[in-house]
Backbone as XML, in Angstrom:
<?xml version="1.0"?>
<chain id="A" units="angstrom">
  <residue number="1" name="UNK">
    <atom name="N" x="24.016" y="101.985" z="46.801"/>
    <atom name="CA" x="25.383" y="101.552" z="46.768"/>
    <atom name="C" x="25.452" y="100.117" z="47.270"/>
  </residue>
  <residue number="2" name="UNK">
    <atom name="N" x="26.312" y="99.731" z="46.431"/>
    <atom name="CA" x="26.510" y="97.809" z="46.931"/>
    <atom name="C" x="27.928" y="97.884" z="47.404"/>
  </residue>
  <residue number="3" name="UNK">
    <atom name="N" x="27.667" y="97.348" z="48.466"/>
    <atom name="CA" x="29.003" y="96.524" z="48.815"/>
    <atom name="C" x="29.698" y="95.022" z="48.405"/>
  </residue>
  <residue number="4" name="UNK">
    <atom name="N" x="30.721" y="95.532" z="48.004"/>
    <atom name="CA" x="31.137" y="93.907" z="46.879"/>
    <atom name="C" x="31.377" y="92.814" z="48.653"/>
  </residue>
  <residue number="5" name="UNK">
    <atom name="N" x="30.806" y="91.468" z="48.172"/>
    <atom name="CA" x="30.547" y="90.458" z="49.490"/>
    <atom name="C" x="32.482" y="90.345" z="50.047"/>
  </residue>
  <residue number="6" name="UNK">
    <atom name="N" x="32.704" y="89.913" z="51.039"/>
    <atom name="CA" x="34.167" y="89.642" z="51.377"/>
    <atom name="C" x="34.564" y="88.412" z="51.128"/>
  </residue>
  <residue number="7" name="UNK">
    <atom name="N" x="35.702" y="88.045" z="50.715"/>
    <atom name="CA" x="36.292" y="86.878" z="50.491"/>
    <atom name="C" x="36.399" y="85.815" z="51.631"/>
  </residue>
  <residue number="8" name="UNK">
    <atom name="N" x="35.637" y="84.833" z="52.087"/>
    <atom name="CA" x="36.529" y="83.888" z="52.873"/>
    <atom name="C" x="37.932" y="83.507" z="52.453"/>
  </residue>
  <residue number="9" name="UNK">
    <atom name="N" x="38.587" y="83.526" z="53.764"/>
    <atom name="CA" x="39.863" y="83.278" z="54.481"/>
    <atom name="C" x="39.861" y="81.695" z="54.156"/>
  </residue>
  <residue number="10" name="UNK">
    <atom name="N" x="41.173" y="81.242" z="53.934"/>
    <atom name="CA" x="41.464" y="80.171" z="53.820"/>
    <atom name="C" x="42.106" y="79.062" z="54.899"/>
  </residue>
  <residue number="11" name="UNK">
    <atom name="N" x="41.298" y="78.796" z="55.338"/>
    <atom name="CA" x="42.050" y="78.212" z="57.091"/>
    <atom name="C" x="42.707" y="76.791" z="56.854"/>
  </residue>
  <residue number="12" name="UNK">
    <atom name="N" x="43.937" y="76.570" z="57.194"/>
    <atom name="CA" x="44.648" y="75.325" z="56.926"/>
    <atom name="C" x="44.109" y="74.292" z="57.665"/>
  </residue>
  <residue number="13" name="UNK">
    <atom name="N" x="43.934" y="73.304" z="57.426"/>
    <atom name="CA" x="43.553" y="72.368" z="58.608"/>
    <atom name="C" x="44.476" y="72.519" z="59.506"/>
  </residue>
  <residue number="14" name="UNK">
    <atom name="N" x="43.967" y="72.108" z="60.938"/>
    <atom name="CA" x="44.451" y="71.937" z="62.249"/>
    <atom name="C" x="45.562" y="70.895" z="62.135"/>
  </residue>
  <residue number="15" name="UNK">
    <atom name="N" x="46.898" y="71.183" z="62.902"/>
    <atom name="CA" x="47.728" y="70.291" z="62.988"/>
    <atom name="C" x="47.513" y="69.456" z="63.957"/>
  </residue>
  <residue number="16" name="UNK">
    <atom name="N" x="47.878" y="67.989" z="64.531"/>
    <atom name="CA" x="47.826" y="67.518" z="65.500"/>
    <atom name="C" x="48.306" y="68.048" z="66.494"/>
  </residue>
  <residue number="17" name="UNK">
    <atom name="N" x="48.203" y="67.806" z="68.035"/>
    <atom name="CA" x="49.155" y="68.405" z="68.900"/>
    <atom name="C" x="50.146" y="68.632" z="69.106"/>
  </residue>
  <residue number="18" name="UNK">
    <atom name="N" x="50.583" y="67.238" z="69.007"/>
    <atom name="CA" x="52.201" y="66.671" z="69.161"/>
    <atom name="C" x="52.950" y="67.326" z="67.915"/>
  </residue>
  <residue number="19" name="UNK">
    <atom name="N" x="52.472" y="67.555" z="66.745"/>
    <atom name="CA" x="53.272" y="68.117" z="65.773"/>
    <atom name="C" x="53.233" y="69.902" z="66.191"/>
  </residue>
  <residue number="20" name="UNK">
    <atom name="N" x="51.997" y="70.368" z="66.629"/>
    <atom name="CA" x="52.102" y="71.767" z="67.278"/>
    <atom name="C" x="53.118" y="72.303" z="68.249"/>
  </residue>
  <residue number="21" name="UNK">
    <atom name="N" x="53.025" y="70.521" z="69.301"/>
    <atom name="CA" x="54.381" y="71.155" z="70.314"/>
    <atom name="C" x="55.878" y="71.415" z="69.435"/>
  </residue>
  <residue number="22" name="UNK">
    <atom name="N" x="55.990" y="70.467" z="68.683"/>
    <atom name="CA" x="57.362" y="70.163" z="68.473"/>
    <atom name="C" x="57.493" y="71.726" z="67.420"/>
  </residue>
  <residue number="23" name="UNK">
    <atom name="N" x="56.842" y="71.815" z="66.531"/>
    <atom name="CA" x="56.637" y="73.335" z="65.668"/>
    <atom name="C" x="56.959" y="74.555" z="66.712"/>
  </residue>
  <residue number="24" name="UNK">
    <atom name="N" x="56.522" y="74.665" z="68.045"/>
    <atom name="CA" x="56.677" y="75.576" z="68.932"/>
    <atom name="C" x="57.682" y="75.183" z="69.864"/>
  </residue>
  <residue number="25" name="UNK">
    <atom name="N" x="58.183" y="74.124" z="70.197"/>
    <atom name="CA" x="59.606" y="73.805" z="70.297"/>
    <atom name="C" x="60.657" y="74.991" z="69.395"/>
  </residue>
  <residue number="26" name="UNK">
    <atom name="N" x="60.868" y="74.404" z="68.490"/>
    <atom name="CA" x="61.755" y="74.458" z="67.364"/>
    <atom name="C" x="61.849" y="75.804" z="67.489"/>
  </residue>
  <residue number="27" name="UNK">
    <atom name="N" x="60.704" y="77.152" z="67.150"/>
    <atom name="CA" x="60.945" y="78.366" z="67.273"/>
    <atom name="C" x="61.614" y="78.743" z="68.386"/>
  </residue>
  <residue number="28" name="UNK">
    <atom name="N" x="61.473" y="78.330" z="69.629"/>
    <atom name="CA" x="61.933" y="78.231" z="70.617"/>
    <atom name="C" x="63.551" y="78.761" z="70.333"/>
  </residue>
  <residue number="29" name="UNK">
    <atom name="N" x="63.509" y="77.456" z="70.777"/>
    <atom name="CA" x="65.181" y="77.179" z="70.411"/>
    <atom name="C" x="66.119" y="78.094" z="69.793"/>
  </residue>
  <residue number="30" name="UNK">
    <atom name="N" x="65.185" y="78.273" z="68.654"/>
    <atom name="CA" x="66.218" y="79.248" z="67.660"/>
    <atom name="C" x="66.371" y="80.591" z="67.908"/>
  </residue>
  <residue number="31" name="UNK">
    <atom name="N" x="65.049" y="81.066" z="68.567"/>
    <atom name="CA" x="65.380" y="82.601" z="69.544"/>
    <atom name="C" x="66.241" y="82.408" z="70.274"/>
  </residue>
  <residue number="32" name="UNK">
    <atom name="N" x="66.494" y="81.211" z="70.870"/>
    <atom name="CA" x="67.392" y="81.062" z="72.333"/>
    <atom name="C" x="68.738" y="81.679" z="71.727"/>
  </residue>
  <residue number="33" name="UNK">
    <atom name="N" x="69.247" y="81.418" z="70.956"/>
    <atom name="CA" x="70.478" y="81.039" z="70.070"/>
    <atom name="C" x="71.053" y="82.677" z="70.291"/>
  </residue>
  <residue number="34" name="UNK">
    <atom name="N" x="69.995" y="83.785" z="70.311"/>
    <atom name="CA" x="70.571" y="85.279" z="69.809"/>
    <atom name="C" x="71.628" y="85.876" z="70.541"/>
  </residue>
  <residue number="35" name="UNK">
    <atom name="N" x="71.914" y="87.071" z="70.275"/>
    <atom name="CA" x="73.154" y="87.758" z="71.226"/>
    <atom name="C" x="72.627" y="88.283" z="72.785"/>
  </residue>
  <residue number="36" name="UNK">
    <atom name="N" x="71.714" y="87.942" z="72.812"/>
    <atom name="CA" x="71.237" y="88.725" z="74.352"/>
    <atom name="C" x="70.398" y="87.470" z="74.684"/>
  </residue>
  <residue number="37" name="UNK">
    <atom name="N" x="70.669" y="86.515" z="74.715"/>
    <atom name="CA" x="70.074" y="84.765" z="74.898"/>
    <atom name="C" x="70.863" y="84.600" z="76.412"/>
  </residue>
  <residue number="38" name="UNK">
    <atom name="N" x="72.025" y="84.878" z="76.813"/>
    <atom name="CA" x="72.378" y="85.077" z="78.219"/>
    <atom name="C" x="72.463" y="86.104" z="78.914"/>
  </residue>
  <residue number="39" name="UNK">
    <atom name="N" x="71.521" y="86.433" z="79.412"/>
    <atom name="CA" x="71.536" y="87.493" z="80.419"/>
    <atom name="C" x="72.486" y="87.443" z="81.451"/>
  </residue>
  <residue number="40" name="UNK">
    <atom name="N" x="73.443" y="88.384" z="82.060"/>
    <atom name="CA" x="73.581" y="88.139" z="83.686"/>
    <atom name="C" x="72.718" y="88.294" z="84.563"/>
  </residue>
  <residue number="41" name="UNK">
    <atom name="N" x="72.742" y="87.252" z="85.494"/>
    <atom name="CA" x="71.675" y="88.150" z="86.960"/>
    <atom name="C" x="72.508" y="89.094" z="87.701"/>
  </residue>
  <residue number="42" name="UNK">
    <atom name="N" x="71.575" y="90.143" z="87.996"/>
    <atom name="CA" x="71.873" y="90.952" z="88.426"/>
    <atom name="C" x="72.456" y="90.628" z="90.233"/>
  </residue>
  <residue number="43" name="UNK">
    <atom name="N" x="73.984" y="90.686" z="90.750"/>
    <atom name="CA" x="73.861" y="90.271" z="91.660"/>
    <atom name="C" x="73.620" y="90.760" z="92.725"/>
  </residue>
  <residue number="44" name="UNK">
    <atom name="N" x="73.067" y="90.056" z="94.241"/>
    <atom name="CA" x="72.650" y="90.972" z="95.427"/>
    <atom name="C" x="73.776" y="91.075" z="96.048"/>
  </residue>
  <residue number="45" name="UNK">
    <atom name="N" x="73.679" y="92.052" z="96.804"/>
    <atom name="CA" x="74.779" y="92.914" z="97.804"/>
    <atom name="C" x="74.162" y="92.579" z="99.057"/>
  </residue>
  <residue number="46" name="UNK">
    <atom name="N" x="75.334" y="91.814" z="99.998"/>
    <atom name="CA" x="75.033" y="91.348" z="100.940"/>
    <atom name="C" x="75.943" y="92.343" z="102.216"/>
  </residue>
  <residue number="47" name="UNK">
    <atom name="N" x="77.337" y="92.847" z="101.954"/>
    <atom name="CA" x="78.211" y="93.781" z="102.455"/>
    <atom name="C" x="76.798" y="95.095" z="102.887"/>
  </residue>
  <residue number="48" name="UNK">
    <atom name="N" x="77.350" y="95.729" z="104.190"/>
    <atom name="CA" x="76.581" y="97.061" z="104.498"/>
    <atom name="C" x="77.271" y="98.040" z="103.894"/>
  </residue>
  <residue number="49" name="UNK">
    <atom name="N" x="79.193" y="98.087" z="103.534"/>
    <atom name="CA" x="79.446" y="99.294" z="103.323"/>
    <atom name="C" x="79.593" y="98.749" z="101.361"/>
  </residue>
  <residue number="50" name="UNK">
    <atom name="N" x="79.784" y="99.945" z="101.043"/>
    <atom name="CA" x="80.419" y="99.634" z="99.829"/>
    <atom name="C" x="81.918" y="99.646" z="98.798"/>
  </residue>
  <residue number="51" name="UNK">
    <atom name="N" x="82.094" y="98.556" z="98.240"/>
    <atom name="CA" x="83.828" y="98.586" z="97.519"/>
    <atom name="C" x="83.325" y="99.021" z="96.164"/>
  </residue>
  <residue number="52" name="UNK">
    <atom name="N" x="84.140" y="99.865" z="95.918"/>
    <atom name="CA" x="84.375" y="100.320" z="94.384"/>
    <atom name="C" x="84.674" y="98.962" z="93.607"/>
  </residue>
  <residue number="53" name="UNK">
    <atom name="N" x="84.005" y="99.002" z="92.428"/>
    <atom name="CA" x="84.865" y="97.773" z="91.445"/>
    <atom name="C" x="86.103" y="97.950" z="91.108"/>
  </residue>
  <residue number="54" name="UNK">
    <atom name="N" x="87.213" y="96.980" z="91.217"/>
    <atom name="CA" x="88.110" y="97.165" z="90.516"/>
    <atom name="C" x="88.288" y="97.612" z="88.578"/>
  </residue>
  <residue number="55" name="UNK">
    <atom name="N" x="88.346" y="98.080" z="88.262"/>
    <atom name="CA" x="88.291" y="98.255" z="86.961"/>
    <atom name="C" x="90.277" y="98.196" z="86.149"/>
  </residue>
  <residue number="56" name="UNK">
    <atom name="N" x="90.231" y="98.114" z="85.017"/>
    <atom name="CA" x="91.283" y="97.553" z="84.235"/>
    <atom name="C" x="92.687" y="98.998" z="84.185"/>
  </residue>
  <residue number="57" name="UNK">
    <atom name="N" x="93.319" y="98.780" z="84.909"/>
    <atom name="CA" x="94.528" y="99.753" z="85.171"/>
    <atom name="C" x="95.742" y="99.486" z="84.037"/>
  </residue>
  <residue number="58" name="UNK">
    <atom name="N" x="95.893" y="100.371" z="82.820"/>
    <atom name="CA" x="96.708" y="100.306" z="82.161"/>
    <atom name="C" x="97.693" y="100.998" z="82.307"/>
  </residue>
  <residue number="59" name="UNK">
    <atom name="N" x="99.053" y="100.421" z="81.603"/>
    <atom name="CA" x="100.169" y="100.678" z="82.064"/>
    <atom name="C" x="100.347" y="102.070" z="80.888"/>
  </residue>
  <residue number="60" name="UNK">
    <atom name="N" x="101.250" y="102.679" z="82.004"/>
    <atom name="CA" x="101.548" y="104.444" z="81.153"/>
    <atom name="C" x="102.073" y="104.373" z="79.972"/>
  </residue>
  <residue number="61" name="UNK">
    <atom name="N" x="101.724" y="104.803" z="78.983"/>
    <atom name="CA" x="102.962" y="104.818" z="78.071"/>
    <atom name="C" x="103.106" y="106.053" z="77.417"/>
  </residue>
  <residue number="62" name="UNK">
    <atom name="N" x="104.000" y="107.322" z="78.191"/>
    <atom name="CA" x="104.462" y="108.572" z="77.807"/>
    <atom name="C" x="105.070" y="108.809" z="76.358"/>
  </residue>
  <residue number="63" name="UNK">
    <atom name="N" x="104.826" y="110.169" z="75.884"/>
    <atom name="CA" x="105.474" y="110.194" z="74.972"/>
    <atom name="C" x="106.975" y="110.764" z="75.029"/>
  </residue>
  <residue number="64" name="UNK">
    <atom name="N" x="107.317" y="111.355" z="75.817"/>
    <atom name="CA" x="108.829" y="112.049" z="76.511"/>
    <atom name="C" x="108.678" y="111.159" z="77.814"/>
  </residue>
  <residue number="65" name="UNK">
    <atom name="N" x="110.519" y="111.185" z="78.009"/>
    <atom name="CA" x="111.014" y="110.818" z="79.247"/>
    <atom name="C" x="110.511" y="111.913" z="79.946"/>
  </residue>
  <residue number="66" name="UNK">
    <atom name="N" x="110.387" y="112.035" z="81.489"/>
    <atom name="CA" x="110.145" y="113.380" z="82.743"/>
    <atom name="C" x="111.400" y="113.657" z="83.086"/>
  </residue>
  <residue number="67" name="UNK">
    <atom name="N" x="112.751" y="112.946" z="82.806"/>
    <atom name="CA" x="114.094" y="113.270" z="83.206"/>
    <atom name="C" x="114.372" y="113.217" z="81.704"/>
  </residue>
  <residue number="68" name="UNK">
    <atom name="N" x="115.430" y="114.097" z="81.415"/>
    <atom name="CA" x="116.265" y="114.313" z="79.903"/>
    <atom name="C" x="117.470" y="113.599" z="80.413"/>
  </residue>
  <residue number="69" name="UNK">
    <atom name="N" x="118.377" y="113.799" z="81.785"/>
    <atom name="CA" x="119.418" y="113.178" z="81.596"/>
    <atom name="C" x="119.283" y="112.387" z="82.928"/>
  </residue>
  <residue number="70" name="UNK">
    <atom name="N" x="119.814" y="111.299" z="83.489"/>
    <atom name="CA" x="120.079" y="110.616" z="84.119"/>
    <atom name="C" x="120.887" y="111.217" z="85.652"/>
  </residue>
  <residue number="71" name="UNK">
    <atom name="N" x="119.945" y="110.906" z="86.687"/>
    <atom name="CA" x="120.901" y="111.813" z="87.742"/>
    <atom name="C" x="121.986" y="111.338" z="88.141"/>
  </residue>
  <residue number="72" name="UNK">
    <atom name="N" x="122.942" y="112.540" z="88.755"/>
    <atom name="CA" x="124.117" y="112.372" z="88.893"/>
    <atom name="C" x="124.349" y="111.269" z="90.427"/>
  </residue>
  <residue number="73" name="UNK">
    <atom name="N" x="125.648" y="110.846" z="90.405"/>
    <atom name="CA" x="125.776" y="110.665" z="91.978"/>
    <atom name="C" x="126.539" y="111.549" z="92.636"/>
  </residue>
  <residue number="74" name="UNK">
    <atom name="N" x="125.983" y="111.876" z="93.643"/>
    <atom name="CA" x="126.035" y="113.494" z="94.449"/>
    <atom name="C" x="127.282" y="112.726" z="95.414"/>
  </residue>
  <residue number="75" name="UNK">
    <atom name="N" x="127.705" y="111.619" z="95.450"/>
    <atom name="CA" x="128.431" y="111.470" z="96.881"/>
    <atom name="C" x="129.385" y="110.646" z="96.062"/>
  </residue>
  <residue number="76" name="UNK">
    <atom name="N" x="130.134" y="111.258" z="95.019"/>
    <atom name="CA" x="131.299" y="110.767" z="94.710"/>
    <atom name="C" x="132.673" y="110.939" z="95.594"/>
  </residue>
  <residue number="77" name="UNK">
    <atom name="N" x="133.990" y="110.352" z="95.169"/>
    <atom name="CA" x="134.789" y="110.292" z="95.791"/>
    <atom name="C" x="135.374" y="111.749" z="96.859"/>
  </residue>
  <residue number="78" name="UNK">
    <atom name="N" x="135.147" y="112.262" z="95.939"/>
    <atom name="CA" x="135.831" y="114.210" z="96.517"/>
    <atom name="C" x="134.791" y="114.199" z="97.160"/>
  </residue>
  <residue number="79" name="UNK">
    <atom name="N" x="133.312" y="114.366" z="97.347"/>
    <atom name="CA" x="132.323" y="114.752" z="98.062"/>
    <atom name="C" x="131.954" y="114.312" z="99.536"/>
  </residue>
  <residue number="80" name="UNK">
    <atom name="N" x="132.505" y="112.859" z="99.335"/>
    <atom name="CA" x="132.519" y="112.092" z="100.659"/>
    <atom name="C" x="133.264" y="112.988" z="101.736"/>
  </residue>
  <residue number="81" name="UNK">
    <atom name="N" x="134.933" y="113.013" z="101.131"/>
    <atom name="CA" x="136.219" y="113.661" z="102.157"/>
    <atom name="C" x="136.149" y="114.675" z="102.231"/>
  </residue>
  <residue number="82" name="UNK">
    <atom name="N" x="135.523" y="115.100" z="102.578"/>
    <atom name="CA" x="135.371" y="116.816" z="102.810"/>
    <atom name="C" x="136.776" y="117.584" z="103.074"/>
  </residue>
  <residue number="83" name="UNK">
    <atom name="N" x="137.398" y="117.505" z="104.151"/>
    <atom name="CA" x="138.767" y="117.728" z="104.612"/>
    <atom name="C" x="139.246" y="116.800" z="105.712"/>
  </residue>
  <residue number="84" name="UNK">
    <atom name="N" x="140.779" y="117.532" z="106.080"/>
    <atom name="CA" x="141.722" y="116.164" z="107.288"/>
    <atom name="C" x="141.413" y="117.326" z="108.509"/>
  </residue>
  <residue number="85" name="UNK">
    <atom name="N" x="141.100" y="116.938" z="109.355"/>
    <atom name="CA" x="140.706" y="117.729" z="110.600"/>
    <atom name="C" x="142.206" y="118.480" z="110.683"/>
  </residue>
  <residue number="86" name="UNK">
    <atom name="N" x="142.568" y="119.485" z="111.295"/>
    <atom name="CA" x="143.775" y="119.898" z="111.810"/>
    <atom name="C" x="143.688" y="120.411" z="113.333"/>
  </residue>
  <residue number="87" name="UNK">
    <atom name="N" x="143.607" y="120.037" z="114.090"/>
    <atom name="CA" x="142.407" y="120.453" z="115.337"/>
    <atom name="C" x="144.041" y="120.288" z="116.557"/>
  </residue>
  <residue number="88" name="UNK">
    <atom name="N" x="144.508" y="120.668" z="117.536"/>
    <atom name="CA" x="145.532" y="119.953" z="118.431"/>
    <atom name="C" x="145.194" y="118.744" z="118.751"/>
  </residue>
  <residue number="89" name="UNK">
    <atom name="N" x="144.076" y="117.934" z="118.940"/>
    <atom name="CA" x="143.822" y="116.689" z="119.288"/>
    <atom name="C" x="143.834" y="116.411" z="117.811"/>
  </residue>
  <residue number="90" name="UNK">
    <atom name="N" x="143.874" y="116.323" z="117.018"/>
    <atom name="CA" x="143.860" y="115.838" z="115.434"/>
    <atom name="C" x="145.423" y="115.119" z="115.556"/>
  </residue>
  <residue number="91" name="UNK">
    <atom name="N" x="145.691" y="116.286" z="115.522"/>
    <atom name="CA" x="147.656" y="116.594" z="115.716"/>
    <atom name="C" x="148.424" y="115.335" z="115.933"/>
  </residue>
  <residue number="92" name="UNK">
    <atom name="N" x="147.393" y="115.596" z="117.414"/>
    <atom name="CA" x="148.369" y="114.309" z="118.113"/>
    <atom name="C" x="147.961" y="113.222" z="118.234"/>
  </residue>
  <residue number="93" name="UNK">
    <atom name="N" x="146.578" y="112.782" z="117.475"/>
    <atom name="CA" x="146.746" y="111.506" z="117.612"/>
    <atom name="C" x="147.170" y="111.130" z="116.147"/>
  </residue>
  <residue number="94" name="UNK">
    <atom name="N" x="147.568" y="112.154" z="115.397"/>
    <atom name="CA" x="148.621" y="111.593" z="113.889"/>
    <atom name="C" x="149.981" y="111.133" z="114.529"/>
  </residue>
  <residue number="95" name="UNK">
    <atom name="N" x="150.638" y="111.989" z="115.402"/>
    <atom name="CA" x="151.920" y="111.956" z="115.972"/>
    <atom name="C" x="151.841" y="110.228" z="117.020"/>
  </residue>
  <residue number="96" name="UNK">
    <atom name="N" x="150.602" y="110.757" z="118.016"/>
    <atom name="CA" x="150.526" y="109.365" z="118.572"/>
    <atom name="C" x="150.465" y="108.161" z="118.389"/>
  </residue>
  <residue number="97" name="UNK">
    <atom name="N" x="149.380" y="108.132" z="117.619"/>
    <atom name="CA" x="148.517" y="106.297" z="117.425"/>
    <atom name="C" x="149.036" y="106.238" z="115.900"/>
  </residue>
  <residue number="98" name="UNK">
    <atom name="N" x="149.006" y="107.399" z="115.129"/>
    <atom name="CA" x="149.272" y="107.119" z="113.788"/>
    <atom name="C" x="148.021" y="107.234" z="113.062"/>
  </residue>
  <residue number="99" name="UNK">
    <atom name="N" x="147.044" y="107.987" z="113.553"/>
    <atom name="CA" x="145.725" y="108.357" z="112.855"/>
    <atom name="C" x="145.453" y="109.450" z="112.214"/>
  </residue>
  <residue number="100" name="UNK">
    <atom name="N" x="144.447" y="109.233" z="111.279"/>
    <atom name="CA" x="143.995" y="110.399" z="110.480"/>
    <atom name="C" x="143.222" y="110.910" z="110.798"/>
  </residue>
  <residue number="101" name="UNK">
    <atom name="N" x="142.462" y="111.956" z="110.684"/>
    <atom name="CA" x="141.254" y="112.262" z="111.072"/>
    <atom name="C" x="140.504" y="113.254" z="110.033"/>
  </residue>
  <residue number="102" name="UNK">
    <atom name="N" x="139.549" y="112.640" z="109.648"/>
    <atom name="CA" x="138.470" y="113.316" z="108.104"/>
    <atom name="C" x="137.319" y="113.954" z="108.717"/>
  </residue>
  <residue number="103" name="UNK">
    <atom name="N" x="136.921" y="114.863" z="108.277"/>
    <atom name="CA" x="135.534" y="115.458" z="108.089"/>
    <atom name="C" x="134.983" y="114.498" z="106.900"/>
  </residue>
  <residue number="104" name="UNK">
    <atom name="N" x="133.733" y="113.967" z="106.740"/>
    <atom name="CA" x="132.913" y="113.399" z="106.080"/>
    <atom name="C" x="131.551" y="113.663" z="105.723"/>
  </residue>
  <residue number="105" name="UNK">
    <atom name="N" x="131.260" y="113.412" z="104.593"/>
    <atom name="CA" x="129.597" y="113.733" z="104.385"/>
    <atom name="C" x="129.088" y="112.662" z="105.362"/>
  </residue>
  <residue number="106" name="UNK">
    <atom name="N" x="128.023" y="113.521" z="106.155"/>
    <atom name="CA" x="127.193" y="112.939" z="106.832"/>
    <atom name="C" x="126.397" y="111.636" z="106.262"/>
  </residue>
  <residue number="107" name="UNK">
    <atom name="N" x="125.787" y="111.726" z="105.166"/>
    <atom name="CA" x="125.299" y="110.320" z="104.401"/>
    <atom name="C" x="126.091" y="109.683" z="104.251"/>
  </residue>
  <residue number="108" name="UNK">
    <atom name="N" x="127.272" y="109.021" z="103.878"/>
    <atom name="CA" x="128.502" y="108.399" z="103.706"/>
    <atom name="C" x="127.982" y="107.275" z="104.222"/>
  </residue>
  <residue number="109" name="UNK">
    <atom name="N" x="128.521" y="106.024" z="104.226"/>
    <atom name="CA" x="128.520" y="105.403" z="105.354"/>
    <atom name="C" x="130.352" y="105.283" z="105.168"/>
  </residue>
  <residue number="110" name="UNK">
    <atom name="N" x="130.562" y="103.678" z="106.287"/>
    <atom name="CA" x="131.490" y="102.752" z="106.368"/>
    <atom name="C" x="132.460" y="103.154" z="105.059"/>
  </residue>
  <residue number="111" name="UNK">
    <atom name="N" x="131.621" y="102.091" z="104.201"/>
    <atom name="CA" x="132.703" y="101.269" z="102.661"/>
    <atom name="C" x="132.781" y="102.650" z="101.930"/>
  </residue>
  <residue number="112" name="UNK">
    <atom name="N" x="131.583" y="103.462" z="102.033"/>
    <atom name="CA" x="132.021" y="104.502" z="101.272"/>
    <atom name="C" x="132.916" y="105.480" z="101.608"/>
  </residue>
  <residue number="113" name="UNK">
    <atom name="N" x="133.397" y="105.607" z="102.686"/>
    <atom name="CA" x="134.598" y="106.277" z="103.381"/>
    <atom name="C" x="135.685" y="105.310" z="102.973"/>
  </residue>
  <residue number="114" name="UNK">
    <atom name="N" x="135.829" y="104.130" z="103.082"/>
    <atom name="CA" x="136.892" y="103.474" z="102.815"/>
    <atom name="C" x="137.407" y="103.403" z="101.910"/>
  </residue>
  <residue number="115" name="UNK">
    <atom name="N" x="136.527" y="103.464" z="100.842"/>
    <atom name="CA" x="136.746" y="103.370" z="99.177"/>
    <atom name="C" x="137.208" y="104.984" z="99.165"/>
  </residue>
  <residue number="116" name="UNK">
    <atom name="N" x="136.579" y="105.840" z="99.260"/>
    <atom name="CA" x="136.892" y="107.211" z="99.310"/>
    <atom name="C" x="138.755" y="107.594" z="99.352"/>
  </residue>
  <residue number="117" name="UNK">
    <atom name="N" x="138.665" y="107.192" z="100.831"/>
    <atom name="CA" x="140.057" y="107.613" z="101.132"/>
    <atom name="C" x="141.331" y="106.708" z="100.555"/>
  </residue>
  <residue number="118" name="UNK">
    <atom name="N" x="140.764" y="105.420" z="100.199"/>
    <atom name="CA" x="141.785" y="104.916" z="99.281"/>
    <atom name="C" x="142.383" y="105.310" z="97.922"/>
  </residue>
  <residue number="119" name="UNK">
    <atom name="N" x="140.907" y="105.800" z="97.579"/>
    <atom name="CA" x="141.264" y="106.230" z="96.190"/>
    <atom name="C" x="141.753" y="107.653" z="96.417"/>
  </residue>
  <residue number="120" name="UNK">
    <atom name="N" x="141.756" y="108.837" z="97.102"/>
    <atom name="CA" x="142.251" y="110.332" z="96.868"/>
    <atom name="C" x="143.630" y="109.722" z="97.882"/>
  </residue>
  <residue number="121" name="UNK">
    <atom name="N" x="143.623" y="109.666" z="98.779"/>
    <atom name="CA" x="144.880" y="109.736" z="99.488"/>
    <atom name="C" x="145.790" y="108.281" z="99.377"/>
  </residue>
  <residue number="122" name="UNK">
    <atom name="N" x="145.185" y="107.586" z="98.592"/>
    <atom name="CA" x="146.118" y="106.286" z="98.162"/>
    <atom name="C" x="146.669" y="105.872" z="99.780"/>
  </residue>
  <residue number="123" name="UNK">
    <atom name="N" x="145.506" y="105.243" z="100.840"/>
    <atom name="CA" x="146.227" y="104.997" z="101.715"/>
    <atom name="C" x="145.178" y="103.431" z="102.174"/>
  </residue>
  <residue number="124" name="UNK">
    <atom name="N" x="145.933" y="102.400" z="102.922"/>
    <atom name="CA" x="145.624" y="101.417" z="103.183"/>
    <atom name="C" x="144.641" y="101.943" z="104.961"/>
  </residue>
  <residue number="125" name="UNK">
    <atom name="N" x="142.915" y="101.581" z="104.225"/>
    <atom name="CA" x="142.306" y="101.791" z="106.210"/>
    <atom name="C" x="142.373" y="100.523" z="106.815"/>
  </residue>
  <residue number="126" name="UNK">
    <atom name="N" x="142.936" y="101.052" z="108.024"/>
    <atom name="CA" x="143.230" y="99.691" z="108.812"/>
    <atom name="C" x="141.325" y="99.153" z="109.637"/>
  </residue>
  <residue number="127" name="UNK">
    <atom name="N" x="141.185" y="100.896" z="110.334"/>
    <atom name="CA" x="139.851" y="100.890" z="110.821"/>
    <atom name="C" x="139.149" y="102.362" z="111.048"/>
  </residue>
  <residue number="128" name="UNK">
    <atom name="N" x="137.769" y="102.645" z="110.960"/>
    <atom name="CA" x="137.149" y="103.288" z="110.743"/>
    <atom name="C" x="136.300" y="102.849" z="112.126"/>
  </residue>
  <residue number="129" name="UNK">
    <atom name="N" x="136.472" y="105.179" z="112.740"/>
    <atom name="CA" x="135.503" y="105.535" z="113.363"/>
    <atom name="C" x="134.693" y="106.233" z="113.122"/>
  </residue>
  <residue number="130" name="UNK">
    <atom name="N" x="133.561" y="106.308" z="113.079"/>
    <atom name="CA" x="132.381" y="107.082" z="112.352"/>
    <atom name="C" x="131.829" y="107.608" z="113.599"/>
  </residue>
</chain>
């Protein structure tokens, strides 16, 4: 059995150096260019304890309201004045000084007593004791 001889390889001549660098330049470069060409460094942790990263908090957007109707206000006019005291010291200081005297919702304040009793008993407050 013969073995057929092998072909010599065809070797280009040698380039100069300076044209070798700049040839291996050039490839260079153009790898640089790709999508993973900037790495981040990974950074060091200098803190002993550790913080969670903040990460991106988006705003809710439900598909139903959690309330159907709009709440009421619980301390309308009637709710404030509860009743006119009728007490013997009530009595007399209507007879005396010329005063009234209300039971009131405890939350109430001031203006809302004032507004209150103007509007059900249509009366001018001179002054308010709470």
């Amino acid at each position: 059995m013969k073995i057929a001889p092998r072909k010599a390889k065809k070797q280009e001549p040698a380039l100069p150096k300076a044209e070798a660098r700049a040839k291996a330049f050039e490839g260079k470069e153009s790898s640089a260019e790709g999508i993973h060409s900037h790495k981040r460094k990974e950074k060091i942790c200098m803190s002993p304890t550790f913080s969670r990263p903040k990460r991106l908090k988006l705003q809710r957007q439900p598909k139903y309201l959690q309330k159907s109707a709009p709440g009421r206000n619980e301390l309308d006019h009637y709710a404030i004045s509860k009743l006119p005291l009728t007490s013997k010291s009530a009595i007399k200081k209507i007879e005396d000084n010329n005063t009234l005297v209300f039971i009131v919702d405890i939350k109430a304040n001031k203006h809302q007593i004032k507004q209150a009793e103007k509007k059900i008993h249509v009366i001018d407050v001179a002054k308010k004791n709470v």
